[in-house]
C-alpha positions as CSV (number, residue, x, y, z in Angstrom):
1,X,23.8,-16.9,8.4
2,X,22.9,-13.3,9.8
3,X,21.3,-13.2,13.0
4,X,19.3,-9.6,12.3
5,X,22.6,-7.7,12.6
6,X,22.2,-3.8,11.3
7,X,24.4,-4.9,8.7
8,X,22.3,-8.1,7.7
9,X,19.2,-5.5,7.5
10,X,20.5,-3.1,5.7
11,X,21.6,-6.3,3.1
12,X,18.2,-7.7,2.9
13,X,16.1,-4.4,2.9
14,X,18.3,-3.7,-0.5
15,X,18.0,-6.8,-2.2
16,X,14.0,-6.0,-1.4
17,X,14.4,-2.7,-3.2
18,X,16.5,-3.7,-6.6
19,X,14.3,-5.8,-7.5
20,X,12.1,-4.1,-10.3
21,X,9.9,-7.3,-11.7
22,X,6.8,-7.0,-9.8
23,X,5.7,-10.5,-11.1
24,X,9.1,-11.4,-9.6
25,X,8.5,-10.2,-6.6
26,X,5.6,-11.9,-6.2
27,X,7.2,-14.8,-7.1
28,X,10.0,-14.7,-4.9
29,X,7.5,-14.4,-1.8
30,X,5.9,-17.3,-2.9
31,X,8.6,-19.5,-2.1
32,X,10.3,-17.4,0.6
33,X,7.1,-16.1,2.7
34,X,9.5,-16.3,5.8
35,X,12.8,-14.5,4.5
36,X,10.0,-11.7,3.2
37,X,8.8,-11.4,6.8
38,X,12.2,-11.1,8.2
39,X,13.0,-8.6,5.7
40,X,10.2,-6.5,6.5
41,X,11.5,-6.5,10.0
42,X,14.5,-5.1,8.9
43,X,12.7,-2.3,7.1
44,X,10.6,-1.1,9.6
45,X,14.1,-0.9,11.9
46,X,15.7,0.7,9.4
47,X,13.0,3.5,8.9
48,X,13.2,3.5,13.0
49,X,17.4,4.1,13.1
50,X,16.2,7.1,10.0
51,X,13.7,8.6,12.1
52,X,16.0,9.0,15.2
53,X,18.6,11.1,13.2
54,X,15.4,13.1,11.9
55,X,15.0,13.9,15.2
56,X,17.5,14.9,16.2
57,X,18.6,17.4,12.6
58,X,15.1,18.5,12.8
59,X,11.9,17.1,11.2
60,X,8.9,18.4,8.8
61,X,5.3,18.2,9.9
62,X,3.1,15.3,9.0
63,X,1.6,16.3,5.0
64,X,-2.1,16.5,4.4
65,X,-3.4,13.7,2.1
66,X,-6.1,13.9,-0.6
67,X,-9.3,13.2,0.5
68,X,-10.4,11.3,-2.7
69,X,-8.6,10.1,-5.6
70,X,-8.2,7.3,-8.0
71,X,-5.1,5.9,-9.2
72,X,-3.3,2.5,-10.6
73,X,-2.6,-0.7,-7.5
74,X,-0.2,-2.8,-7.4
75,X,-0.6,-4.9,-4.2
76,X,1.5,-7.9,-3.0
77,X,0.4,-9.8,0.1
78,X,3.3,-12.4,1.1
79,X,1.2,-13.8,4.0
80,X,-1.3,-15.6,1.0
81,X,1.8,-15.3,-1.9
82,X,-0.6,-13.2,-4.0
83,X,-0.2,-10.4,-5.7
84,X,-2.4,-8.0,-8.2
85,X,-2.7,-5.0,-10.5
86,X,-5.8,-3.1,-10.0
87,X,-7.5,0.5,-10.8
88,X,-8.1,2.0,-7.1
89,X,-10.7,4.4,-6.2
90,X,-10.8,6.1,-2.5
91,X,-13.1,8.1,-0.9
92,X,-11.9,8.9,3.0
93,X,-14.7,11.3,3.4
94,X,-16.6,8.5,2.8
95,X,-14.9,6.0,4.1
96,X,-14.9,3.4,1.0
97,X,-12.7,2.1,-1.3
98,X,-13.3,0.4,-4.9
99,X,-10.6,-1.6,-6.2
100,X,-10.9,-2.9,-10.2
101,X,-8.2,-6.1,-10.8
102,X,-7.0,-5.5,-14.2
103,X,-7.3,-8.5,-16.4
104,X,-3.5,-10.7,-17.4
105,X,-3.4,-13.0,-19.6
106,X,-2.3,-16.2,-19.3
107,X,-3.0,-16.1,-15.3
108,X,-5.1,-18.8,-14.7
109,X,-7.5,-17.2,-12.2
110,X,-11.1,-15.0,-11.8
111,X,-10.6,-11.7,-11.5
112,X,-12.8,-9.4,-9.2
113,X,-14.3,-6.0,-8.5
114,X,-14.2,-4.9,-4.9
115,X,-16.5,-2.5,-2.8
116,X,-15.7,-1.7,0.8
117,X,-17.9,0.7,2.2
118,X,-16.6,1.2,5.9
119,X,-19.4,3.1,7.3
120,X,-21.9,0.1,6.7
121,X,-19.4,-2.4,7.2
122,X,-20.1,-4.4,4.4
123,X,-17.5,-5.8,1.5
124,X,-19.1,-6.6,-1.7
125,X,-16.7,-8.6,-4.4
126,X,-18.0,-9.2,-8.3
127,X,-16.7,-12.0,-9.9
128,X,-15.7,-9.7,-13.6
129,X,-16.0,-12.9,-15.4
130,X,-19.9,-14.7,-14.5
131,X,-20.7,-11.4,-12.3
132,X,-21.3,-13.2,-9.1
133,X,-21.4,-11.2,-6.0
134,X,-20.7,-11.9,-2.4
135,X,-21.2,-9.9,0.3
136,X,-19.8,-10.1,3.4
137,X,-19.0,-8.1,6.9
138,X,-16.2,-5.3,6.9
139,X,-15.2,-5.9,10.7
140,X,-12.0,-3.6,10.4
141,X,-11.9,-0.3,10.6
142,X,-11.3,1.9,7.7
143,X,-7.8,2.8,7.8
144,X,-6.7,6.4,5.5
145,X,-3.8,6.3,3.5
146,X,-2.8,9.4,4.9
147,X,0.4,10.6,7.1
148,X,-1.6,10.7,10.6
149,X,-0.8,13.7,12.6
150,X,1.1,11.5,15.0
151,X,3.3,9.8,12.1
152,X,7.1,10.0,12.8
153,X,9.3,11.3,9.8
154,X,11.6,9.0,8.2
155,X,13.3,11.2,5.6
156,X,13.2,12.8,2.3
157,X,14.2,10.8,-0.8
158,X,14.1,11.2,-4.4
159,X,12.5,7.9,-6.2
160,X,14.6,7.5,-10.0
161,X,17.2,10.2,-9.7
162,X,18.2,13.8,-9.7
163,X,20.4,13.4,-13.0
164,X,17.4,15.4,-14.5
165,X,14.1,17.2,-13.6
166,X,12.1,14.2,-15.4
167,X,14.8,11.5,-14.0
168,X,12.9,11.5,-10.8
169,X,10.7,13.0,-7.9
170,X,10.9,13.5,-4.3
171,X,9.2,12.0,-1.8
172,X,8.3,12.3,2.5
173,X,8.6,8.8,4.4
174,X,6.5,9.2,7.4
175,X,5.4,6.1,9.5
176,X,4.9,4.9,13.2
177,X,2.3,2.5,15.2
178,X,-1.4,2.0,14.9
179,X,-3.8,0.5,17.0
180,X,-3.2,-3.0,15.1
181,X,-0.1,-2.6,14.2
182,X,3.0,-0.6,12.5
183,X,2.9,1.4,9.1
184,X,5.6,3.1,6.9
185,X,5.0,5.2,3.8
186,X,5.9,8.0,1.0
187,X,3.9,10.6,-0.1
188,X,5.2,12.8,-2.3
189,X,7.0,16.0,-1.3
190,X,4.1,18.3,-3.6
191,X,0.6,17.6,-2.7
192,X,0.9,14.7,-0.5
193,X,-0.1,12.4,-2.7
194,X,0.1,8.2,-1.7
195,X,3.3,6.7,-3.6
196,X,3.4,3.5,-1.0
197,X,2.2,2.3,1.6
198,X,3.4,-1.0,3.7
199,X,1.5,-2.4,6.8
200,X,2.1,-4.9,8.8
201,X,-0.5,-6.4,11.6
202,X,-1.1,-9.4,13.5
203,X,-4.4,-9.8,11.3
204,X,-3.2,-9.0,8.4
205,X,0.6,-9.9,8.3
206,X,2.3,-7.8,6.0
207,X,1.1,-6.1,3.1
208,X,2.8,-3.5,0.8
209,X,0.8,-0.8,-2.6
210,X,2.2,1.1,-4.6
211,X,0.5,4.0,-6.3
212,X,0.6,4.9,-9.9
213,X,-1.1,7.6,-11.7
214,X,-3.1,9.0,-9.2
215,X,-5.8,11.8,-10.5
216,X,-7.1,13.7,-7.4
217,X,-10.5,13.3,-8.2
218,X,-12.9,10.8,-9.4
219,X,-14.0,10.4,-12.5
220,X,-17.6,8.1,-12.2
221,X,-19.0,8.5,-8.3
222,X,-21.0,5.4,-9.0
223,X,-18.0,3.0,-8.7
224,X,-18.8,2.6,-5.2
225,X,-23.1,1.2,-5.7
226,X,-22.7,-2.2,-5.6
227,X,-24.4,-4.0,-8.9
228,X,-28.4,-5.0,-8.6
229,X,-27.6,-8.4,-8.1
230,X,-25.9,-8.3,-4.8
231,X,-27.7,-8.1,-1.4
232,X,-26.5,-7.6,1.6
């Protein structure tokens, strides 16, 4: 057994990244909830030892994000084994975020819409299936997915390959501390735009998106009114 030896990290944080089934992944984390947490570990200490030779061959500055955008989710949560696909739209101007789950079949759950709207502090969730709604209080802050202007650079990387000009894409890694806890991400190396994003708080435990087929703009503004039948 390793005993959170570089090398053992470096071992585990790989296994983490070869494995391309998303509905494996979320699999896997049901059953081994702890060996994902003590992965993560090894991920954020491997993006630390990255960021200290940054330093030192020189670094870029922290990217500018999009303000608003909508893309495709894929969110896994090992803290509650759940995982989801989802249309997400953001609005950091605003300060809310609408996530859509998209439908599977043969999962044997409800599916919801979400509406977080930061500013008021209220979450509303739609049941897409009888239309329910609940509402209930947003207590944590709105959090962008942005590179904050503090954010400590991790590295360039291509994600696929640089066989060909289609093979692949390159991407920043930027990440550091919050207030609640720590953070590492990539945005791409054009435009800034969110490719992951992995957080992990005491609160929250750790979570980890990935971005797909972001549009940097929004294509119905009313995605974040809540429907008639939910009250606050």
């Amino acid at each position: 057994m390793c005993h959170m030896s570089t090398e053992c990290c470096v071992f585990s944080c790989m296994r983490m990244r070869n494995i391309s089934d998303f509905r494996g992944v979320a699999a896997a984390i049901a059953d081994q909830t702890s060996y994902y947490t003590r992965a993560m570990r090894c991920y954020f200490l491997l993006f630390a030892l990255a960021s200290s030779v940054a330093l030192v061959v020189g670094q870029p500055a922290p990217c500018v994000s999009p303000q608003i955008w909508q893309g495709r989710l894929f969110e896994v949560d090992p803290s509650k084994a759940y995982d989801r696909l989802a249309m997400i739209y953001y609005n950091a101007t605003g300060k809310k975020v609408a996530i859509h789950e998209e439908e599977s079949e043969g999962q044997q759950r409800e599916f919801y819409d979400e509406i977080a709207l930061y500013e008021k502090k209220v979450l509303y969730r739609i049941n897409r299936r009888t239309g329910e709604c609940t509402t209930t209080s947003l207590d944590t802050p709105f959090r962008p997915i942005a590179v904050p202007p503090n954010a400590t650079y991790y590295g360039t990387y291509y994600v696929g390959s640089t066989v060909d000009p289609l093979a692949g894409f390159k991407v920043n890694s930027f990440g550091g501390d919050t207030d609640n806890g720590r953070y590492v991400g990539t945005w791409s190396y054009v435009k800034c735009v969110p490719v992951t994003d992995s957080y992990f708080g005491e609160q929250t435990g750790f979570v980890h998106w990935s971005f797909y087929d972001v549009e940097l703009s929004i294509e119905d503004p009313d995605v974040f009114i809540p429907p008639a039948g939910c009250h606050q």
